[in-house]
N, C-alpha and C positions, 0 to 999 in steps of 0.2 A: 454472390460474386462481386457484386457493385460496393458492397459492404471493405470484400476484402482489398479493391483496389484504391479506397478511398481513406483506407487502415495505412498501406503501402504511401501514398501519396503524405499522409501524417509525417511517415517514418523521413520523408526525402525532405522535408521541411525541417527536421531536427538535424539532418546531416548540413544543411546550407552553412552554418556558421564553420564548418571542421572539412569547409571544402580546400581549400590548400592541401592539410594535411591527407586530404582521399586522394588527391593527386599525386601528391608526395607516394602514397603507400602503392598507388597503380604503378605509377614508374616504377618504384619497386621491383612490383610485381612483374613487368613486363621485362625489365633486367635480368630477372630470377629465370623467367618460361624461355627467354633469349640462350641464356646460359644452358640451360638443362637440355633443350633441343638442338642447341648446336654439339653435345655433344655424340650422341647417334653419328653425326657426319664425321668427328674424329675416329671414332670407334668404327666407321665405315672405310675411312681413307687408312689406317692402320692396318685392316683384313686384305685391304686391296694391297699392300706394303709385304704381302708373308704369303703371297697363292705359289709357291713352289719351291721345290728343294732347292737350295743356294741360291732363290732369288729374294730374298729376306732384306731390307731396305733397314738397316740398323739406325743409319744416322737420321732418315726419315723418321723411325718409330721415336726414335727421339726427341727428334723436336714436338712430334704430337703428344708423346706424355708432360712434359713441360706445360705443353695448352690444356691439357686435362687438368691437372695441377688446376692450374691459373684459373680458369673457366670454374673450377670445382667452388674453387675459394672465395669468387665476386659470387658467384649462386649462392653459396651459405650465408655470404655477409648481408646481401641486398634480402634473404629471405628473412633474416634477423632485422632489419631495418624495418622490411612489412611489418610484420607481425606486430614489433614496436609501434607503428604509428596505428592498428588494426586494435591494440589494444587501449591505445590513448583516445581514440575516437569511443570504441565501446566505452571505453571507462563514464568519460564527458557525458555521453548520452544520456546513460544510465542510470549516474547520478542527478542531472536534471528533469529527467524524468521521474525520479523515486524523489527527488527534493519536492518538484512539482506537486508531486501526490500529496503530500504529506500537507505542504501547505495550501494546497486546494482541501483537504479533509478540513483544517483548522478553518476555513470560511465557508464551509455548507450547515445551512442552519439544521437547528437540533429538531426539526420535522424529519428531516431525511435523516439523521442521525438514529431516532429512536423507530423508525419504519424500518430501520433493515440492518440483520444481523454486523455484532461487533466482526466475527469469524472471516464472516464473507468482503466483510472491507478490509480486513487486516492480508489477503489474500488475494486481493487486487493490489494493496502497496507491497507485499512484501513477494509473495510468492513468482505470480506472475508477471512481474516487473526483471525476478532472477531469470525465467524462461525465455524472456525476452530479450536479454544479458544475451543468453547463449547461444542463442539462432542467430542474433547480429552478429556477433561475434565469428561464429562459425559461418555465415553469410560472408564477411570480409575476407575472412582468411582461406575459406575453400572457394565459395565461388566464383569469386572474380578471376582468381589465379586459374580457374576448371576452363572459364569461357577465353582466354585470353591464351592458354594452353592449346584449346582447340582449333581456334582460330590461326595459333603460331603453326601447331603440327603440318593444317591443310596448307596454310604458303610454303613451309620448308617440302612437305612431300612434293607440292606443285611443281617445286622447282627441280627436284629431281625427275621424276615421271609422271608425264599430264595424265595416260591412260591409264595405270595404276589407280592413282589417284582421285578417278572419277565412280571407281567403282568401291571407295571410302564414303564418297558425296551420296553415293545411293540410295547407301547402305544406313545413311545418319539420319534422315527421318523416322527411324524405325524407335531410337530413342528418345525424341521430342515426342511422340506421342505416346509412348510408357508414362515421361514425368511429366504431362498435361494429365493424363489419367489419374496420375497418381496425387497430383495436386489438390484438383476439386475435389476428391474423396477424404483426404485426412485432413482439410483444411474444416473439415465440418463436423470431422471427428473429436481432433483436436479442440475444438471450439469445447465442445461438450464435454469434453474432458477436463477443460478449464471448468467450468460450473461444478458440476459435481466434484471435484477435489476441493474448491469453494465451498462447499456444501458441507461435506468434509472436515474441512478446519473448524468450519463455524460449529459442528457439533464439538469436539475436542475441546472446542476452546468452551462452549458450554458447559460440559461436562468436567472440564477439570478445575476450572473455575471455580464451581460449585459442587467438591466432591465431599466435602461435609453432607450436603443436603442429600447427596444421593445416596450418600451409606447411612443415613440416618432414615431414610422411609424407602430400603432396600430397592433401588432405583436401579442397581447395575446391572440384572440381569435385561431390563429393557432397552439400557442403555446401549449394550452390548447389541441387542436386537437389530436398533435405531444404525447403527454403525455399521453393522453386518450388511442393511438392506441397502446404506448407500457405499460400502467395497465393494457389494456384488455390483452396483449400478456403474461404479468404475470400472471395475475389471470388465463388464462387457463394451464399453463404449473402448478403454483401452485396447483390449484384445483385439477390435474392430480395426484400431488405429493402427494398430502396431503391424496387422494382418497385411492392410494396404502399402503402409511401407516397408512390409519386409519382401512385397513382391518384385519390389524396382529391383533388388540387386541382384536376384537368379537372372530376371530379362534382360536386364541390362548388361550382363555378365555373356546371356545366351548370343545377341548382338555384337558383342566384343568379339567372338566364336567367331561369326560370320565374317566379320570385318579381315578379325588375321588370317582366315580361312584363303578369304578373296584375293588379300595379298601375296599369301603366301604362293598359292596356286600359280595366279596369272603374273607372278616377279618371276618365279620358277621359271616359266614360258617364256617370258622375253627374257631371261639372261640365259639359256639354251642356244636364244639366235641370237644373242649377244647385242642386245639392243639397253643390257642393262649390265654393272660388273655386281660381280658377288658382292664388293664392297657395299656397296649403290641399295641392292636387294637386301643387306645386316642392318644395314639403316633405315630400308624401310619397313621391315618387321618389328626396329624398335619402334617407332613412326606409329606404326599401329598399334603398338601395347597403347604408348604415350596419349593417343588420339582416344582409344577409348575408356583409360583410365579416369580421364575429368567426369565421364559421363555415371561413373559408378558413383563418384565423390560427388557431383552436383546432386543427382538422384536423392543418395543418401544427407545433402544439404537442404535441398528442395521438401525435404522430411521434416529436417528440425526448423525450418522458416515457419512454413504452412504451423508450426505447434507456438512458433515465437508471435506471428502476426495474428493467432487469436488469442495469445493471451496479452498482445498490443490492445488490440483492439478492445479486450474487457478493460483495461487500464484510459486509454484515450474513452470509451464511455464513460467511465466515473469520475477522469475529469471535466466532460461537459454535463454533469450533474450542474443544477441551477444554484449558484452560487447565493449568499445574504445581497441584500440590495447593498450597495459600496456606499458609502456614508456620502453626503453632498458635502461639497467644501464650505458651504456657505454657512454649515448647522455649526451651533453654538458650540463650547465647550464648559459646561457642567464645572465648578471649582469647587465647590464646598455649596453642597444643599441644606439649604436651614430644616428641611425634616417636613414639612408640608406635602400632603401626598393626598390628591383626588381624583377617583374613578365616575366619570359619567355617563349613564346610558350605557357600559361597557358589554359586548357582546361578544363571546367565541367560542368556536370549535374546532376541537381535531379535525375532523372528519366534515365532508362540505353536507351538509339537511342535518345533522347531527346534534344542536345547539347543545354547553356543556355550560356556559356563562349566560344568562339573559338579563340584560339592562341593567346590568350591576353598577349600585351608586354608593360610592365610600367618600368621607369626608376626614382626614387623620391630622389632627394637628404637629406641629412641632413639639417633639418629650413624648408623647403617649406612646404607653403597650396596647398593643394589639393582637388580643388572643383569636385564634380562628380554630374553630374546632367543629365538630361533624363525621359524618360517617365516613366509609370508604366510598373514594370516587364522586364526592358530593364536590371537588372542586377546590381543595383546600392546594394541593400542589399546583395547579392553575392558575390558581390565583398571582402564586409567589413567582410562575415561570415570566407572567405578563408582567408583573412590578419589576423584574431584571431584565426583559426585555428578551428573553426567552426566546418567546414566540409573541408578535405585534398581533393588538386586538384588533379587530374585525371591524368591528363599529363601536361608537362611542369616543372616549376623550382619556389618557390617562395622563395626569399631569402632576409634577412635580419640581417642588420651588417656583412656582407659577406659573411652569413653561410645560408646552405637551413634548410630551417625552419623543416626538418625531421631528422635532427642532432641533434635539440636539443630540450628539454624540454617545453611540451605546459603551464605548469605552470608560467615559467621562459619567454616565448615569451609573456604571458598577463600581467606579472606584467608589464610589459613596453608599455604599452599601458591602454590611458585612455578612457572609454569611456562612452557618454552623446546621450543617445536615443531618439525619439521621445515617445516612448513608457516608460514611468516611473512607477518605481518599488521600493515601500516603504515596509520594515517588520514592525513588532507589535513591536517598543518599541519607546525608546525616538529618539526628534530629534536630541541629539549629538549620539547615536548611528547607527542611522541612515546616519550623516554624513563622522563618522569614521568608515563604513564598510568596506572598504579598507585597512582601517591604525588602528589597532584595539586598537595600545597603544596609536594614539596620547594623547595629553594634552589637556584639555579644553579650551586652548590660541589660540592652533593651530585648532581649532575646529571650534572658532568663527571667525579666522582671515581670515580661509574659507568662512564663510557662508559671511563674510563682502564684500570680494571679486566678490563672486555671487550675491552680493545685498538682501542676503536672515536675515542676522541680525536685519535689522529693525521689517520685520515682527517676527520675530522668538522670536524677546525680548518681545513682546507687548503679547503672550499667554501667559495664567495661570501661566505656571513653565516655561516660556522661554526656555532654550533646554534640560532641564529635561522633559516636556512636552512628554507623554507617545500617541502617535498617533496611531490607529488601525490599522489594514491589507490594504495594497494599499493607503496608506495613509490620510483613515477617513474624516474628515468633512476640509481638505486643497482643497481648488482650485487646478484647473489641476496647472496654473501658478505657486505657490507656492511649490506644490510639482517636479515642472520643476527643480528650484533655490536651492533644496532641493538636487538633485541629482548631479546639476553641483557644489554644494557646496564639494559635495563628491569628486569630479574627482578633485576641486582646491587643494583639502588635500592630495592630493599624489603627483601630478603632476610628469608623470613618462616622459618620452623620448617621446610617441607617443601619438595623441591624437584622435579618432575617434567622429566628431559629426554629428549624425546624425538628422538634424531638429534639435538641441538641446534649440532653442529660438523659436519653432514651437507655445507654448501655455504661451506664454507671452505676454505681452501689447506690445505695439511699444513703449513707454517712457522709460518701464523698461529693454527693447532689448537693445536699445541703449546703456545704462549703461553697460550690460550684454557683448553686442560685443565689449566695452572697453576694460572690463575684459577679454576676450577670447583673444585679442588683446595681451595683455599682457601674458599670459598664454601661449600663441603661438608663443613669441620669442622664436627662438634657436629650436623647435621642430618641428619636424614633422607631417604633422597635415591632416585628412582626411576628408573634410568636406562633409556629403552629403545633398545636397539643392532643393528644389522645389522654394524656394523664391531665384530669381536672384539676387535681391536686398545686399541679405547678402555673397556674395559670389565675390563681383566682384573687388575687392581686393586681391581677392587670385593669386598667381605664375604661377597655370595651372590651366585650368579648361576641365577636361576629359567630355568631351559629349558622352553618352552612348545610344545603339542603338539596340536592337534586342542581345543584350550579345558583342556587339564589341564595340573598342571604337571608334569612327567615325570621331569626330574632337577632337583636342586637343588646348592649347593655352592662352593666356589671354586674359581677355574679351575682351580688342579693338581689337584683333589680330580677335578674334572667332569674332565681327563683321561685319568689314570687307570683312569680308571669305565672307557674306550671305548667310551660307547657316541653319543646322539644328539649329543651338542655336541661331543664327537671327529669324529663324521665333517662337521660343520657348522664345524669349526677347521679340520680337512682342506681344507675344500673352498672356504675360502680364502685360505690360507697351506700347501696343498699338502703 
């Protein structure tokens, strides 16, 4: 419960800036409950205007429909006002909150990125930020009007009949304890219901992601399995939920019963002794609809908050996720690295007893390649994460252009490095802007004179709009290869001091490699350059070639040199070139 008042307290910190306009929408609001409650009294003084044959008060009912009229029309207008300022408030919110997320995602480092499903975070920005949308929302537009209604019904009944009225007062504790009931139960429900539909996405988004993979080592029927076992885990947490909220509105409804019962009965009695007029007694039957209508709407509000404020609350948790340390103002700015790059003592691991790096010492001049190869998990992607500053080493020193890389700006240490994945990553738009993602002003010259280089303009001119061509998410209906040439076209366009590639000719033809390690060839005078390789073949050209081992580097050397030796990269050339 401390959880969810402190969720609440979040939410009344977000409204602080848009407090005018909540006062704006209460007044509103209280115009509208003003309007709607006075008119029961016209519609009572009207009855009291027609109790007998030829005593029919014409010129009286007349002026009161005029006020019906009139009353009708500021109730509609002020309730169009509410709503309006109920909807610019949710809007504002919602949007700083989901901008929020978004740019809180872009600064939590890639530790908590790669610990926990894409699915599940895609579903705290996206999902339940909408859920949240909708309880606020519904939160301004019914409850305040519900409590402000109830509040108004009990003064106007007051004011007609005290003793009537006291046995409404009675009678209204019976509802405050249905929706405290009903509160604590779906607030926990709901919560849970938040995770697992989380849960949820993240498979989906698993599974369809990679539906190649699963129809190719016939995955679906477990997949289907996998999916089933977390709908049924929904639908019983849902069905829980939905169970306690669908009880407020029969009780709440059973209460209502009571209420017009009491009035009805004991208004009957006193306008027999004429302590009330009929008129008096139509208005206060409407009095009682009015009075415990709010109570059915709040109930049924008090539902969708309790479902809004847990899936606040998974949102406000992910943004106090521990953010990158925030760059000191005082750290240098990186302009152009001459290509000098040294590892001393360097030490790290994922995971804390875990060591994955130990006292690793490199020494790279300016211009050299630098091959790294070794088995899986020996530390070869480790390597490349600490050199772009990924994830910061542990212990030791890693320094480049003479300076330790925690002097100065991680913005400033990646512009100067390029880099070419084995894992390729295309956004939704064209393919020059795809290629000028780095360089966002280049020119359409320098754009093609890239992809020329990469060998990617031939294909690129033969589509529909050539590099206007508007390409989907991950890059649509391109082969792996094509969208390979697509990326290295990217890193030819900047071509900064340092160059990391990792596999970068892994899903290309052997005709078109060729051409490609030309190009890299060329690309690679004067820089510094990290290659990581599974294919020996591409690498054996390079200055050094670091062989990687259990996190150490084990041998070092150029390739004749590393033969000779016979020992680990010998038998890892053996073993595939026989």
């Amino acid at each position: 419960m401390y959880k969810q008042y402190d969720t609440i307290k979040r939410v009344i910190r977000l409204l602080k800036p848009y407090l005018p306009i909540l006062i704006l929408s209460l007044g509103f609001a209280v115009l509208m409950v003003i309007g709607t409650l006075y008119t029961p009294i016209l519609i009572g003084q009207g009855v009291d205007l027609i109790l007998g044959k030829g005593k029919v008060n014409f010129h009286g009912i007349e002026d009161i429909l005029i006020k019906l009229v009139g009353v009708t029309v500021i109730t509609s207008l002020t309730q169009w006002l509410m709503n309006l300022c109920n909807n610019r408030i949710t809007y504002h919110i919602i949007n700083n909150v989901r901008t929020g997320a978004f740019a809180h995602l872009q600064k939590l480092p890639l530790k908590y990125i790669d610990a926990h499903q894409y699915g599940e975070m895609m579903s705290r920005v996206i999902t339940d930020v909408e859920q949240f949308s909708d309880g606020l929302l519904m939160g301004f537009s019914q409850l305040f009007t519900g409590i402000i209604t109830i509040l108004g019904t009990l003064i106007f009944m007051l004011s007609i009949h005290f003793q009537i009225s006291l046995i409404v007062i009675l009678i209204t504790p019976l509802s405050f304890f249905v929706a405290g009931f009903v509160a604590k139960k779906t607030y926990i429900l709901f919560q849970k219901q938040s995770e697992v539909r989380a849960e949820m996405t993240s498979l989906t988004d698993e599974i369809v992601g990679n539906q190649k993979t699963v129809q190719a080592f016939g995955y679906q029927d477990r997949a289907i399995k996998r999916f089933q076992k977390i709908n049924e885990e929904l639908k019983d947490c849902s069905v829980k939920a939905i169970f306690f909220s669908s009880i407020t509105n029969p009780t709440t409804r059973f209460i209502n019963g009571l209420v017009y019962t009491g009035v009805g009965i004991s208004g009957a009695i006193f306008a027999i002794h004429g302590r009330i007029s009929v008129g008096q007694l139509a208005s206060f039957l409407s009095y009682a609809n009015q009075y415990t209508k709010p109570f059915n709407e709040i109930s049924g509000v008090i539902t969708e908050l309790q479902n809004a404020l847990a899936c606040a609350n998974r949102v406000f948790d992910f943004m106090e996720e521990q953010e990158e340390k925030e760059e000191a103002k005082e750290k240098e700015i990186l302009n152009k690295a001459d290509g000098n790059v040294e590892l001393k003592e360097v030490t790290f691991s994922y995971e804390s007893g875990k060591e994955l790096l130990k006292n690793l010492n490199l020494n790279v001049r300016t211009g050299q390649k630098i091959a790294i190869v070794g088995p899986t998990g020996c530390g070869k992607t480790t390597l490349i994460n600490l050199l772009m500053r990924f994830y910061d080493i542990e212990q030791g020193k890693l320094i480049v252009s003479g300076r330790n890389v925690q002097d100065i700006t991680k913005d400033s240490l990646r512009e100067n490095y390029g880099m070419v994945l084995q894992d390729t990553w295309l956004k939704s738009c064209s393919i020059a802007d795809n290629i000028a993602y780095g360089k966002p002003n280049a020119t359409r010259q320098e754009i093609e004179q890239a992809a020329k280089k990469a060998f990617a303009h031939e294909f690129i001119e033969r589509m529909e709009k050539g590099y206007d061509t508007v390409i989907e998410e991950e890059g649509g209906k391109l082969s792996q290869g094509q969208k390979q040439l697509i990326c290295i076209a990217r890193v030819m366009l900047r071509l900064p001091s340092m160059l990391i590639l990792d596999e970068a000719t892994s899903s290309i033809d052997t005709r078109t490699e060729v051409k490609v390690q030309d190009a890299f060839q060329q690309m690679m005078k004067g820089r510094t350059s990290f290659i990581v390789a599974h294919r020996l073949s591409t690498i054996q050209e390079a200055d050094c070639i670091l062989v990687m081992k259990d996190g150490n580097i084990i041998e070092r050397g150029k390739h004749e040199e590393l033969l000779e030796q016979n020992g680990f990269y010998t038998k890892l050339y053996n073993s595939q070139f026989g």
